[in-house]
PDB file with one MODEL, atoms N, CA, C and O in Angstrom:
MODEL        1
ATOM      1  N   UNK A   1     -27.672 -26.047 -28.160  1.00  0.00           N
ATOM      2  CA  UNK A   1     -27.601 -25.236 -26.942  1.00  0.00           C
ATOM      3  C   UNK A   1     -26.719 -24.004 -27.123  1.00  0.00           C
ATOM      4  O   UNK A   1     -25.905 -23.958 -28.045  1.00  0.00           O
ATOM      5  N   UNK A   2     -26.860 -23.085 -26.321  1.00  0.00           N
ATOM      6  CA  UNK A   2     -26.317 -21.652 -26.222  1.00  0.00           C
ATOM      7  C   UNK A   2     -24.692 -22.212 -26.683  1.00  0.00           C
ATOM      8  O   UNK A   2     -24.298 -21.884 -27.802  1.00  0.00           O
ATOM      9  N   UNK A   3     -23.648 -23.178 -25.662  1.00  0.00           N
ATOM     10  CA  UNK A   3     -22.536 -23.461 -26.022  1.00  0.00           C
ATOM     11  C   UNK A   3     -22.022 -24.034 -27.420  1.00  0.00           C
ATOM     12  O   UNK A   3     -20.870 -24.401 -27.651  1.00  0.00           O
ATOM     13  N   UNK A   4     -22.921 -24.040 -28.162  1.00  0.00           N
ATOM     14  CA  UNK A   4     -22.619 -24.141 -29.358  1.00  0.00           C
ATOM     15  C   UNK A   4     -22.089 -23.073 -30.006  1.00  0.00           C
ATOM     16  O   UNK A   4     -21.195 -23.102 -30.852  1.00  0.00           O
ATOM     17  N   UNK A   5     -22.943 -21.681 -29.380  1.00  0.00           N
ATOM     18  CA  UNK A   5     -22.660 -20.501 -30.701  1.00  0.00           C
ATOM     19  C   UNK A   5     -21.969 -19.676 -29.680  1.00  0.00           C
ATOM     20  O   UNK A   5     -21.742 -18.548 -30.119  1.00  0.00           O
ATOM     21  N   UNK A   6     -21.400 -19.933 -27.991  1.00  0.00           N
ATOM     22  CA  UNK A   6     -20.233 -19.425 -27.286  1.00  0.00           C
ATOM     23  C   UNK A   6     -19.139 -19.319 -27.567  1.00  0.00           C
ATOM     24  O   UNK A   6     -18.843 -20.184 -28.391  1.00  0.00           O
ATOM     25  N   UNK A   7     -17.958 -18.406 -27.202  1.00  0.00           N
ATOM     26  CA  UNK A   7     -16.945 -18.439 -27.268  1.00  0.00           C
ATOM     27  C   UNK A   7     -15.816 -19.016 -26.500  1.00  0.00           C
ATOM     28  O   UNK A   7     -14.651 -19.223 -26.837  1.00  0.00           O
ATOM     29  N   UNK A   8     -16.613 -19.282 -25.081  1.00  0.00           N
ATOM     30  CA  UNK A   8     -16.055 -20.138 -23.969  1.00  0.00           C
ATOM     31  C   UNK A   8     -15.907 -21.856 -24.163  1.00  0.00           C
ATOM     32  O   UNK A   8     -16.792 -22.655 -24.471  1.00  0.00           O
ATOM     33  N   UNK A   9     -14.376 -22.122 -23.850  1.00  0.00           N
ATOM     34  CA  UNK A   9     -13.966 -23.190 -24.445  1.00  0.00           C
ATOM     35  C   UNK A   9     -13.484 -23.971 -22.797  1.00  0.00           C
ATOM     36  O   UNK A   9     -12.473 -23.739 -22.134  1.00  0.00           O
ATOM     37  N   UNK A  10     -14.525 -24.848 -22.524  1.00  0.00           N
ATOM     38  CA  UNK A  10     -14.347 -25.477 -21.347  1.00  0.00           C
ATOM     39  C   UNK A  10     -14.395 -27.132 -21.207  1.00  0.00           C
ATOM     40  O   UNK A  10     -14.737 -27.813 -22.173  1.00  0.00           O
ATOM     41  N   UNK A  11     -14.109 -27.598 -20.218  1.00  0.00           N
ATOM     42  CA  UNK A  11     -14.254 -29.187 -20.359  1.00  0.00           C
ATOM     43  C   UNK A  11     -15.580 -29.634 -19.860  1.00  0.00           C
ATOM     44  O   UNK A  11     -15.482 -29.790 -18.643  1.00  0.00           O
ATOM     45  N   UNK A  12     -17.270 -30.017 -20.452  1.00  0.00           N
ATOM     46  CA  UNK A  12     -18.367 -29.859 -19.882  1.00  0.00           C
ATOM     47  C   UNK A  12     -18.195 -31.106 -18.585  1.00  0.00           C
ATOM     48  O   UNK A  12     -18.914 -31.192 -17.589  1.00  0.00           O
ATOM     49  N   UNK A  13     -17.321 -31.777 -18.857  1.00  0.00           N
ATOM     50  CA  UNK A  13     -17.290 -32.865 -17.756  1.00  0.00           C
ATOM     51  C   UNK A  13     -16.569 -32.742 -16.191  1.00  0.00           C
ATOM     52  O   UNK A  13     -16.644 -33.369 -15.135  1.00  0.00           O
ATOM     53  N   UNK A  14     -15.827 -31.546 -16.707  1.00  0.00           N
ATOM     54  CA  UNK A  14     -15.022 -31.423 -15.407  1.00  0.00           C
ATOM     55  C   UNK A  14     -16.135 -30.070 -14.880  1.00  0.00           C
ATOM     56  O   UNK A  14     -16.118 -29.744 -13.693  1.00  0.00           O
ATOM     57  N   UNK A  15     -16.903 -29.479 -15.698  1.00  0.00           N
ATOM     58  CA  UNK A  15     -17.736 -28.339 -14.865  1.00  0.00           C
ATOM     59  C   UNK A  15     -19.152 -29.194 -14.441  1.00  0.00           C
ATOM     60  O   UNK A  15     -19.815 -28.761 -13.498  1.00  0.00           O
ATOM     61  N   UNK A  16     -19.598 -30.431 -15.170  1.00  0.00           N
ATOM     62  CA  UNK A  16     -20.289 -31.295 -14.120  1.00  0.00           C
ATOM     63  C   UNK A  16     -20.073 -31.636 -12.949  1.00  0.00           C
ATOM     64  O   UNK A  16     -20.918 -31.625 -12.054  1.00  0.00           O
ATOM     65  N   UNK A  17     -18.552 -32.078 -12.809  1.00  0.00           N
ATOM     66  CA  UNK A  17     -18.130 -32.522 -11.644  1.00  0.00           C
ATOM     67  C   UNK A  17     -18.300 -31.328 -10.419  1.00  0.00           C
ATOM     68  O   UNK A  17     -18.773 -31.553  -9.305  1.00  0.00           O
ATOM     69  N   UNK A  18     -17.820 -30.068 -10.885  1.00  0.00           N
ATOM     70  CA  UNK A  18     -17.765 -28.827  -9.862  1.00  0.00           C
ATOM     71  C   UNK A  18     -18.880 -28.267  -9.722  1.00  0.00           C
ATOM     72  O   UNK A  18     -18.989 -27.232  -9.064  1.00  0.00           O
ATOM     73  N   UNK A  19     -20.071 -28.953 -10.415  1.00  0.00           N
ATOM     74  CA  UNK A  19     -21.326 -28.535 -10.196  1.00  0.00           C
ATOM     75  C   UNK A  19     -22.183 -29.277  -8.892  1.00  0.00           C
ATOM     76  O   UNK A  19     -23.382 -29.108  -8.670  1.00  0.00           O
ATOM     77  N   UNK A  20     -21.555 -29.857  -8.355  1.00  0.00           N
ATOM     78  CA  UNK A  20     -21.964 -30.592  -7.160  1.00  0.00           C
ATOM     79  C   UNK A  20     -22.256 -29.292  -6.336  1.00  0.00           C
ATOM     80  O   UNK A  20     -23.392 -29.399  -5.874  1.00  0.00           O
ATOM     81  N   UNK A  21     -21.652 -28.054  -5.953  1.00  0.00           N
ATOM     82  CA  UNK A  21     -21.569 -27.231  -5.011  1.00  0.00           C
ATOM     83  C   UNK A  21     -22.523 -26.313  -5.533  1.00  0.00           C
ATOM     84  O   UNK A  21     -23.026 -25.457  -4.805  1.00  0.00           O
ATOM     85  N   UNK A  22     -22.867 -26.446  -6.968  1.00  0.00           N
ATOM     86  CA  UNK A  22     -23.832 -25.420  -7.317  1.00  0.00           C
ATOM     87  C   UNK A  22     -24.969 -25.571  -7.068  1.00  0.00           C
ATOM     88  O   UNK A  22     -25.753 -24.732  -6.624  1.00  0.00           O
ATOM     89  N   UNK A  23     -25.256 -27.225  -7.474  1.00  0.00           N
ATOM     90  CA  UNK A  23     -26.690 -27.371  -7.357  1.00  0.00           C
ATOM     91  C   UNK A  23     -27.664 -27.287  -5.855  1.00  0.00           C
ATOM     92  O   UNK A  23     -28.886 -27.365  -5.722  1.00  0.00           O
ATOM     93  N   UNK A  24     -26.585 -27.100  -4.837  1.00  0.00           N
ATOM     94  CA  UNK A  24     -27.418 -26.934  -3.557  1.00  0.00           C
ATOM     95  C   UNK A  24     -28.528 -26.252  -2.936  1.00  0.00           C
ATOM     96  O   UNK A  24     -29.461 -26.525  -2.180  1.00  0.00           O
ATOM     97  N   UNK A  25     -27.736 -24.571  -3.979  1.00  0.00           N
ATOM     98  CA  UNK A  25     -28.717 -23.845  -4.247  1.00  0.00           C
ATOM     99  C   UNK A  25     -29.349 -23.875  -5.207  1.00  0.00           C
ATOM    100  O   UNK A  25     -30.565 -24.018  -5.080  1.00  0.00           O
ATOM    101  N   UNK A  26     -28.811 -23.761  -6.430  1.00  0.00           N
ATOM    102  CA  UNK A  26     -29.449 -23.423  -8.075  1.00  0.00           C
ATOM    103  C   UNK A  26     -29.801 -24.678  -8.232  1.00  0.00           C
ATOM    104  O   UNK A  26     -28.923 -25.486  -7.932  1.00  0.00           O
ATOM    105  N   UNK A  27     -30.976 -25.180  -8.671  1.00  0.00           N
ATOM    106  CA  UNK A  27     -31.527 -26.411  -8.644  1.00  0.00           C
ATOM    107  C   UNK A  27     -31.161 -26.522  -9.959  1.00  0.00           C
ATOM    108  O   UNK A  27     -30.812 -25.556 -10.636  1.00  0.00           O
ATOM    109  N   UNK A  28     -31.238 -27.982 -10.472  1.00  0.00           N
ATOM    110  CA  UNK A  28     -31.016 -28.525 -11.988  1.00  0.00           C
ATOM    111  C   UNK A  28     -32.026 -27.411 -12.981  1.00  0.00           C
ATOM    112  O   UNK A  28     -31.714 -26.549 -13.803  1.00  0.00           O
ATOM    113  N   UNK A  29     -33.216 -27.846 -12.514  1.00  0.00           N
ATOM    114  CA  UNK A  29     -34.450 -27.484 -13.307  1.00  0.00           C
ATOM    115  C   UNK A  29     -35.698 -26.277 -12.091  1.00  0.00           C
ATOM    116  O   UNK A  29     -36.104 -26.335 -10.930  1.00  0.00           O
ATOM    117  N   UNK A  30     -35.837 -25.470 -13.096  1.00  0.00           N
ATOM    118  CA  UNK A  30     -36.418 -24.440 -12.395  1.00  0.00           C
ATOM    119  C   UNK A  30     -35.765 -23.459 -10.990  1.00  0.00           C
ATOM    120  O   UNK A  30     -34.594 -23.444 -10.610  1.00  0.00           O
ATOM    121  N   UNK A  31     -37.033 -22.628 -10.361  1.00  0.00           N
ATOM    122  CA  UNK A  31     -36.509 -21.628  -9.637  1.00  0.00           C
ATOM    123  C   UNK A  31     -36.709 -22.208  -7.876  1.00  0.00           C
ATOM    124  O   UNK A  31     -37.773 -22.794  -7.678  1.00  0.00           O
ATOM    125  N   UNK A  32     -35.976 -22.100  -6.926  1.00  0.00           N
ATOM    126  CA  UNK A  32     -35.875 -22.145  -6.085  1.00  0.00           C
ATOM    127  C   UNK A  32     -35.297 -21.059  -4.846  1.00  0.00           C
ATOM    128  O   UNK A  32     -34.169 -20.716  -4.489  1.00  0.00           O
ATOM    129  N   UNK A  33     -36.784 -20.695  -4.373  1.00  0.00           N
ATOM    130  CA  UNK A  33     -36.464 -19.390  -3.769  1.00  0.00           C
ATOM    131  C   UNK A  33     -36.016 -18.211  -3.774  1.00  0.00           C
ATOM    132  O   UNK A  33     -35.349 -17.578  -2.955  1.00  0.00           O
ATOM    133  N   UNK A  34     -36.614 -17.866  -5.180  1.00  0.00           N
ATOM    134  CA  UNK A  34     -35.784 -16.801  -5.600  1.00  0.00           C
ATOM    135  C   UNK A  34     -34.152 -16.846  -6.192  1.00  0.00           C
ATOM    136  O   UNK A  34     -33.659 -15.986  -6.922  1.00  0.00           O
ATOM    137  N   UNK A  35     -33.556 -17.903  -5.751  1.00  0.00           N
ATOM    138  CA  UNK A  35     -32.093 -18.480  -6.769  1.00  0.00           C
ATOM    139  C   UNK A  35     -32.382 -18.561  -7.792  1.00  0.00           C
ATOM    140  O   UNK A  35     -33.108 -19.445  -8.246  1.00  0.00           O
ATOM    141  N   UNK A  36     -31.854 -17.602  -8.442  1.00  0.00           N
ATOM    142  CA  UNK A  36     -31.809 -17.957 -10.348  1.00  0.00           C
ATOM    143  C   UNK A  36     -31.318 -19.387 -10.768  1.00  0.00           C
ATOM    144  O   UNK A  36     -30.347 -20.096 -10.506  1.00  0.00           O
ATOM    145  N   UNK A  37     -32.282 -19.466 -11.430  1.00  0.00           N
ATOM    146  CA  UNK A  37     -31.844 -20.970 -12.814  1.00  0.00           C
ATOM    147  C   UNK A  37     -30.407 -20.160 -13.361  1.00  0.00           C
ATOM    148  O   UNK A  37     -30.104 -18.976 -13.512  1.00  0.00           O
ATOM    149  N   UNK A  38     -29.791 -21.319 -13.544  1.00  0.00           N
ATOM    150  CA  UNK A  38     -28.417 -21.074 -14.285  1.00  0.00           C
ATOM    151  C   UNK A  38     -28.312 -22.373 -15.138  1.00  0.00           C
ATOM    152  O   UNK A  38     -27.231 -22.669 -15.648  1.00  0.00           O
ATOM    153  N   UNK A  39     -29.344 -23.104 -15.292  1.00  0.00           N
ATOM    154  CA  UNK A  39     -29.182 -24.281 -16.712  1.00  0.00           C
ATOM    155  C   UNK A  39     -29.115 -23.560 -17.956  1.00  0.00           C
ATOM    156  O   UNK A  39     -29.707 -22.480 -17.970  1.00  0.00           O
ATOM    157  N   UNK A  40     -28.649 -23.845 -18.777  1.00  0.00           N
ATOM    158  CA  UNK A  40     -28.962 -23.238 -19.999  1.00  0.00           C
ATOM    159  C   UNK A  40     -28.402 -21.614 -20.337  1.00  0.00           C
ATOM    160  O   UNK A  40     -28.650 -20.992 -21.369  1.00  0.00           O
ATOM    161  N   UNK A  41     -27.502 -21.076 -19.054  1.00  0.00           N
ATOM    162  CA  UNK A  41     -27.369 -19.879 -19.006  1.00  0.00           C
ATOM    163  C   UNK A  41     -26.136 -19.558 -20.247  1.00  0.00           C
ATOM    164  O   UNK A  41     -25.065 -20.145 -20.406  1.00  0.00           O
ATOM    165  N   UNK A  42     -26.692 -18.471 -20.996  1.00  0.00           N
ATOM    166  CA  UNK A  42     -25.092 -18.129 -21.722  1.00  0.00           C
ATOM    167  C   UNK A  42     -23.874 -18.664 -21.202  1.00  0.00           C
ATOM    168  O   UNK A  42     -24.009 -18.861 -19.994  1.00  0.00           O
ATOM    169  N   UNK A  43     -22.689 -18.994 -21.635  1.00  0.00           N
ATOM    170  CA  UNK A  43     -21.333 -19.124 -20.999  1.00  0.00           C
ATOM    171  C   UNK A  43     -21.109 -18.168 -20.615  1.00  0.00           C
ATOM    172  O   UNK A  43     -21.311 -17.760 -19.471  1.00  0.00           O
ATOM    173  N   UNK A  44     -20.618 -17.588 -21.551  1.00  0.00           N
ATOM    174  CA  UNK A  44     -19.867 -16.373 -21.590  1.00  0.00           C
ATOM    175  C   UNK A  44     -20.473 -15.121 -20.653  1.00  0.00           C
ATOM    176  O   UNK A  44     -19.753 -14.217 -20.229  1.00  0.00           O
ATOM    177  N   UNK A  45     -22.036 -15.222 -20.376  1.00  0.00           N
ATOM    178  CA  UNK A  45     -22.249 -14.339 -19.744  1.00  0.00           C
ATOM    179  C   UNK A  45     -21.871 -14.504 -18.061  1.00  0.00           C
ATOM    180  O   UNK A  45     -21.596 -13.661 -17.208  1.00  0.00           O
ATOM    181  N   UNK A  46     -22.014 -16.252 -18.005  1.00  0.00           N
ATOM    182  CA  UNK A  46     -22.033 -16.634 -16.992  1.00  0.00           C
ATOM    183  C   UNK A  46     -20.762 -16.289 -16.379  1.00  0.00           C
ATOM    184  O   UNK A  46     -20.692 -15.754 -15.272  1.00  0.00           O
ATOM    185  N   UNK A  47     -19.669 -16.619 -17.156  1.00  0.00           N
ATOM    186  CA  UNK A  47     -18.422 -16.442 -16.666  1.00  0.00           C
ATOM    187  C   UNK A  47     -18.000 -14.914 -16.514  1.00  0.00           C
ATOM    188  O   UNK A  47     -16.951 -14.629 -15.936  1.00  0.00           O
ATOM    189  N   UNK A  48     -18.740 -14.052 -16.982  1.00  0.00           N
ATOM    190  CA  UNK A  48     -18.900 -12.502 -16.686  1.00  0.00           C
ATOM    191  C   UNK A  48     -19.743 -12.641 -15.076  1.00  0.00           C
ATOM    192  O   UNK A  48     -19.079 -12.234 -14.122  1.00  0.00           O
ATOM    193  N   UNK A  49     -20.482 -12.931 -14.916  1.00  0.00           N
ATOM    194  CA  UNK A  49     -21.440 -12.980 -13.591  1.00  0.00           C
ATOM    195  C   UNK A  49     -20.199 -13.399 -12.457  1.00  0.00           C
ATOM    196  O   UNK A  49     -20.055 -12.744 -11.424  1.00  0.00           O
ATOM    197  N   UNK A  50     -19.320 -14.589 -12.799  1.00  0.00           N
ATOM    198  CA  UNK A  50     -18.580 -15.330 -11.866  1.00  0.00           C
ATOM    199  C   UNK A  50     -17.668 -14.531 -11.673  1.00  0.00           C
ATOM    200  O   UNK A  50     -17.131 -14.337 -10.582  1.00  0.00           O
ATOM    201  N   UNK A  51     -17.369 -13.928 -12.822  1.00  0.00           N
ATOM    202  CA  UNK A  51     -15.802 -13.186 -12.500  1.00  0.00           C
ATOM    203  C   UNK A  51     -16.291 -11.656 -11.817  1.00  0.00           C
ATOM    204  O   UNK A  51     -15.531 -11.071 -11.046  1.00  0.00           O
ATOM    205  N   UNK A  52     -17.571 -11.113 -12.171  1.00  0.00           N
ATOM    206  CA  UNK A  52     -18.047  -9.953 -11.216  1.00  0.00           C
ATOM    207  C   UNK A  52     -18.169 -10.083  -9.849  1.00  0.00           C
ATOM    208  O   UNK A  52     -17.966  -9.098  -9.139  1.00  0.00           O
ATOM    209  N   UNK A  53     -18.574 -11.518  -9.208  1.00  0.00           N
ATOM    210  CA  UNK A  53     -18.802 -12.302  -7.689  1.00  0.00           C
ATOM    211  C   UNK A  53     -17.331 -11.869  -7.373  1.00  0.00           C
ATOM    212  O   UNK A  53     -17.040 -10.871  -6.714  1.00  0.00           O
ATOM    213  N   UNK A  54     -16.411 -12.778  -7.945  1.00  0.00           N
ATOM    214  CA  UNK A  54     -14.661 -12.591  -7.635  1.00  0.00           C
ATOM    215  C   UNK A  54     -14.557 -11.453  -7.406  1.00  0.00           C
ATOM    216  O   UNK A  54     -14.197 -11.249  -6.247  1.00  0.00           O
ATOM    217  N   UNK A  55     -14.728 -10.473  -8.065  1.00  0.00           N
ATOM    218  CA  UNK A  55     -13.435  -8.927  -7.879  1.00  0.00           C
ATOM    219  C   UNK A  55     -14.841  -8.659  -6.747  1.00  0.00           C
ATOM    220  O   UNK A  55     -14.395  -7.824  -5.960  1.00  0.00           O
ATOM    221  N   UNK A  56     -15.579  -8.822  -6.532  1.00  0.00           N
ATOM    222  CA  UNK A  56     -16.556  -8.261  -5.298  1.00  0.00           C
ATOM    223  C   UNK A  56     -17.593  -7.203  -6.393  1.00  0.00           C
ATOM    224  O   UNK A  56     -18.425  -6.571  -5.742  1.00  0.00           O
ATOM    225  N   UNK A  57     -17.627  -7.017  -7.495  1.00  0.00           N
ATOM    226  CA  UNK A  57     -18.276  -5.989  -8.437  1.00  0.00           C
ATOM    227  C   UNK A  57     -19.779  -6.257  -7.937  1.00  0.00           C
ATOM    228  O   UNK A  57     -20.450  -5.326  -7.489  1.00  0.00           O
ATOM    229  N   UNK A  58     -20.369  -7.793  -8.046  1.00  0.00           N
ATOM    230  CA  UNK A  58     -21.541  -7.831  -7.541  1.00  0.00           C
ATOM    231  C   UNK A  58     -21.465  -8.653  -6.115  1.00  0.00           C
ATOM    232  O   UNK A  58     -20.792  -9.571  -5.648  1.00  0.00           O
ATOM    233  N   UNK A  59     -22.662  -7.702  -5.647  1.00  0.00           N
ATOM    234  CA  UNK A  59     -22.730  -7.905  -4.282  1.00  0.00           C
ATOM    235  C   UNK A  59     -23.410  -9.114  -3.388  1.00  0.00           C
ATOM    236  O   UNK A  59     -24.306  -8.719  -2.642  1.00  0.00           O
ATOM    237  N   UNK A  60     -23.124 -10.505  -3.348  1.00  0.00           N
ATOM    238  CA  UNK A  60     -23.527 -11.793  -2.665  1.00  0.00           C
ATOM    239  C   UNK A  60     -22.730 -12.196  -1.965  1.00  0.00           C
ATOM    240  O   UNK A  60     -21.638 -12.454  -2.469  1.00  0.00           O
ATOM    241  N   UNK A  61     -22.894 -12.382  -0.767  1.00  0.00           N
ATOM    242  CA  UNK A  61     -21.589 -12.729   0.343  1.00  0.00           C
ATOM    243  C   UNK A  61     -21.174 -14.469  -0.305  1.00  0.00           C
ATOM    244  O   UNK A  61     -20.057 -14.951  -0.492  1.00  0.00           O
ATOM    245  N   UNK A  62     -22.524 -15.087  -0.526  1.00  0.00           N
ATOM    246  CA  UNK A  62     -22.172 -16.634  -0.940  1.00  0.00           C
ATOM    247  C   UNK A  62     -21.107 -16.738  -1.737  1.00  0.00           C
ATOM    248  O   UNK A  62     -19.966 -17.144  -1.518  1.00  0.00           O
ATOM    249  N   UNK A  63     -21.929 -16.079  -3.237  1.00  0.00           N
ATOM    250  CA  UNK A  63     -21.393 -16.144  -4.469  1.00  0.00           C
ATOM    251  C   UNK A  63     -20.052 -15.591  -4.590  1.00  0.00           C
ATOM    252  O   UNK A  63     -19.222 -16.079  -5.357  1.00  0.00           O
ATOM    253  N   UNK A  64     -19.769 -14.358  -3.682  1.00  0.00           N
ATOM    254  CA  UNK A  64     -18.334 -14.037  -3.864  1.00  0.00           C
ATOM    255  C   UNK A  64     -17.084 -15.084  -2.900  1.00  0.00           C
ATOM    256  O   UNK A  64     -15.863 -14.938  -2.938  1.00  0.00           O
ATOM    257  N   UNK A  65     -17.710 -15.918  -2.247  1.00  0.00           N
ATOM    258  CA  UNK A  65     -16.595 -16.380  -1.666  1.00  0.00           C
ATOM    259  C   UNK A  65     -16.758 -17.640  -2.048  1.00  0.00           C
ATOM    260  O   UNK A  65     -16.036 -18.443  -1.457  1.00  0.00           O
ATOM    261  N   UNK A  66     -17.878 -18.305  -3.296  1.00  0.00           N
ATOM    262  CA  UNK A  66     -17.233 -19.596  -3.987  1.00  0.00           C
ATOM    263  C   UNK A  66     -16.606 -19.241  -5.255  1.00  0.00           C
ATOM    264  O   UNK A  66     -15.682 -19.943  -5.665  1.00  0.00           O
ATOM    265  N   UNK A  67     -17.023 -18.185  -5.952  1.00  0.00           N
ATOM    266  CA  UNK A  67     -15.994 -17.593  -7.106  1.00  0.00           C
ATOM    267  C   UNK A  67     -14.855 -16.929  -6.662  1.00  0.00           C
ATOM    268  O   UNK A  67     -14.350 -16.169  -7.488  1.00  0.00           O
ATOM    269  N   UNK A  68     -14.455 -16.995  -5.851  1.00  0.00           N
ATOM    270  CA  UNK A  68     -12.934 -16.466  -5.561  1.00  0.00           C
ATOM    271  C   UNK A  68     -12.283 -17.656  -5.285  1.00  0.00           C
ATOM    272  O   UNK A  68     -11.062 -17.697  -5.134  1.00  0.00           O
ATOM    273  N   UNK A  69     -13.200 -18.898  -5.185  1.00  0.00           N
ATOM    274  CA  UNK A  69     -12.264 -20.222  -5.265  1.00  0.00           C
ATOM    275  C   UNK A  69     -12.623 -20.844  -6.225  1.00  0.00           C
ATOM    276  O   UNK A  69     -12.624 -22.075  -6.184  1.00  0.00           O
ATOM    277  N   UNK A  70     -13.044 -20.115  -7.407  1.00  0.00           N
ATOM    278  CA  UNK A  70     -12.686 -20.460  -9.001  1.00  0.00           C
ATOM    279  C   UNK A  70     -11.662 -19.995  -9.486  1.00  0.00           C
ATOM    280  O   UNK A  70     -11.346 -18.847  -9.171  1.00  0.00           O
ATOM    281  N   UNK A  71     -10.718 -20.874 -10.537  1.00  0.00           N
ATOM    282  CA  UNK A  71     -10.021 -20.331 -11.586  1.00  0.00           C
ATOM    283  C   UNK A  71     -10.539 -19.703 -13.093  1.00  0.00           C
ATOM    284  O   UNK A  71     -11.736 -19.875 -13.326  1.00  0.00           O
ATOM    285  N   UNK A  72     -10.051 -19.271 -13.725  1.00  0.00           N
ATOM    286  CA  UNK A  72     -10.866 -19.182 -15.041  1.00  0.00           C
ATOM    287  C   UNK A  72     -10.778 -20.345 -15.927  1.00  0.00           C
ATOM    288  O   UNK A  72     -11.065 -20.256 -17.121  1.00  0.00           O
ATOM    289  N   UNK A  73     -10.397 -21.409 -15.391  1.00  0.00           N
ATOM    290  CA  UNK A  73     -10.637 -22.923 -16.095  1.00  0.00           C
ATOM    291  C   UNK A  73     -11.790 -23.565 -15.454  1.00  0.00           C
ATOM    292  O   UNK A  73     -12.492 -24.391 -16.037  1.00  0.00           O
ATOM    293  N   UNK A  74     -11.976 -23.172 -14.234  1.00  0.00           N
ATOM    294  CA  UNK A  74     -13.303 -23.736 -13.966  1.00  0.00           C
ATOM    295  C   UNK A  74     -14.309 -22.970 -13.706  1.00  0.00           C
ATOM    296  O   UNK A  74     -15.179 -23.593 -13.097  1.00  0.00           O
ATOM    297  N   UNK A  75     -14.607 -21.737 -13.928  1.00  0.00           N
ATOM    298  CA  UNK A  75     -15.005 -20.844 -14.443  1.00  0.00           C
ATOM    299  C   UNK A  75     -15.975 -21.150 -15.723  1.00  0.00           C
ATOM    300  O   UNK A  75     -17.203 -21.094 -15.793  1.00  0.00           O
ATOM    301  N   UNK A  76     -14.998 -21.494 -16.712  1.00  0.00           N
ATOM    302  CA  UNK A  76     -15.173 -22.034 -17.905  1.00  0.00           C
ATOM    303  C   UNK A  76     -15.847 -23.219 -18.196  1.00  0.00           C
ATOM    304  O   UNK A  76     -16.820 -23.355 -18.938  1.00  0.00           O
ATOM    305  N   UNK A  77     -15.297 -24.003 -17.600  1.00  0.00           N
ATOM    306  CA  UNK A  77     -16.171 -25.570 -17.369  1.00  0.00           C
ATOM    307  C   UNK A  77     -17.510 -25.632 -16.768  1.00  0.00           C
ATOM    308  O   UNK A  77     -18.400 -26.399 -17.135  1.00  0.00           O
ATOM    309  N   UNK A  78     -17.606 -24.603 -15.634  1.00  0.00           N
ATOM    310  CA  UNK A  78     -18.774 -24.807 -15.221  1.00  0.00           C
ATOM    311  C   UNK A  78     -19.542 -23.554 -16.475  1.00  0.00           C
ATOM    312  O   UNK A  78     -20.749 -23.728 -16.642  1.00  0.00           O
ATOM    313  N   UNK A  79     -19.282 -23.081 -16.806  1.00  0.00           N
ATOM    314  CA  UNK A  79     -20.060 -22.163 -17.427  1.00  0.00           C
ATOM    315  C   UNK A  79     -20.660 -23.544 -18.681  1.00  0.00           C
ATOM    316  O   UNK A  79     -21.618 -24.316 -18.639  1.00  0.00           O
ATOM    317  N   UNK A  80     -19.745 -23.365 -19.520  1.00  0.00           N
ATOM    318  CA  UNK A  80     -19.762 -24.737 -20.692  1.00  0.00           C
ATOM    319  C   UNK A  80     -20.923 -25.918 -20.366  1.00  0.00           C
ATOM    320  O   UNK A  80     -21.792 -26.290 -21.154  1.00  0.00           O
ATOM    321  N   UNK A  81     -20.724 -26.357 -19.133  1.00  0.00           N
ATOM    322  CA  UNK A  81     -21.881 -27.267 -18.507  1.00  0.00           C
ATOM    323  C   UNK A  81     -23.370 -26.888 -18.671  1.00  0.00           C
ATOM    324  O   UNK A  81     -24.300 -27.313 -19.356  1.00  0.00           O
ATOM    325  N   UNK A  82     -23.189 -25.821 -17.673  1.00  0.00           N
ATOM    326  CA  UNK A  82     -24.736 -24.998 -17.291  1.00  0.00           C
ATOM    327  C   UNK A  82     -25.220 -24.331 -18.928  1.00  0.00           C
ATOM    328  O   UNK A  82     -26.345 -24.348 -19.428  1.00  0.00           O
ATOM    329  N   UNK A  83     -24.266 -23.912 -19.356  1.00  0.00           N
ATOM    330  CA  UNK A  83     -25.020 -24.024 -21.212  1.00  0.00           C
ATOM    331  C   UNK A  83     -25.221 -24.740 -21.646  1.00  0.00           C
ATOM    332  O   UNK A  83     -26.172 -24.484 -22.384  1.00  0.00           O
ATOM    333  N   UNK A  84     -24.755 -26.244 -21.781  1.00  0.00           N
ATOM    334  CA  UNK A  84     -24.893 -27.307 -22.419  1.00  0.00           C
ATOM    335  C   UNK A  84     -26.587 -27.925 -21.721  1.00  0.00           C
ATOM    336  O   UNK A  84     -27.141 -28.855 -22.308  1.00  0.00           O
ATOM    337  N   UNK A  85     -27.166 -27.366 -20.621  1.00  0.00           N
ATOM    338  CA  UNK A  85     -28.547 -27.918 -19.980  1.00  0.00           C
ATOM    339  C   UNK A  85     -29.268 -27.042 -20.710  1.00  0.00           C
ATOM    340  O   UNK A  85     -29.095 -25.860 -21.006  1.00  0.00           O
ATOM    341  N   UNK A  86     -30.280 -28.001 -20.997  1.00  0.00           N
ATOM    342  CA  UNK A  86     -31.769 -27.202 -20.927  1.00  0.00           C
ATOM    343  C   UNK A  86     -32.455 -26.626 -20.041  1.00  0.00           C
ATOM    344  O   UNK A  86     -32.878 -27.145 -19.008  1.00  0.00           O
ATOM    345  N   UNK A  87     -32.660 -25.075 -20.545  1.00  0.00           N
ATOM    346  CA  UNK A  87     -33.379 -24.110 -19.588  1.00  0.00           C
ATOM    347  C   UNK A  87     -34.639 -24.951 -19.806  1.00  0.00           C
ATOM    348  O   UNK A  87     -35.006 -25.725 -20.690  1.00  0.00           O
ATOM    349  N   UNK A  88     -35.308 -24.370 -18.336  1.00  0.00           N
ATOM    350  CA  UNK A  88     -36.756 -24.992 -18.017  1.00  0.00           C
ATOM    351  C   UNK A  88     -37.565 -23.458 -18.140  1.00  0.00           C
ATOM    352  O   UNK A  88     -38.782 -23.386 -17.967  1.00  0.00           O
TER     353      UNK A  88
ENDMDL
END
């Protein structure tokens, strides 16, 4: 998987756990309503996407006010996770 050849060094078990809040929208497998798949997503890019939600850079009212209650440890973890899945 992508987290193999990443540079993001996370705990995949503790970004399972914080993935409870993700999957509501972003489904495990495939697209739902236009919500991007994020299985299988780069880390590193991901955690670029999360940390753009935070400073407000990209514009989602959702996404910026559950990444501003990320750290960059779970940030990391969940990124590490969602790479460690197989894209559909």
């Amino acid at each position: 998987p992508a987290a193999a050849e990443d540079e993001v060094k996370g705990d995949i078990e503790y970004g399972e756990y914080l993935s409870a809040e993700c999957v509501a929208c972003h489904q495990t497998q495939g697209h739902n309503q236009g919500i991007p798949q994020i299985a299988g997503m780069n880390a590193s890019g991901m955690v670029s996407i999360l940390s753009a939600y935070k400073s407000k850079e990209l514009n989602n009212a959702t996404m910026q006010t559950i990444a501003a209650r990320l750290d960059d440890e779970q940030m990391a973890a969940l990124a590490v996770y969602y790479a460690s899945l197989p894209a559909e």
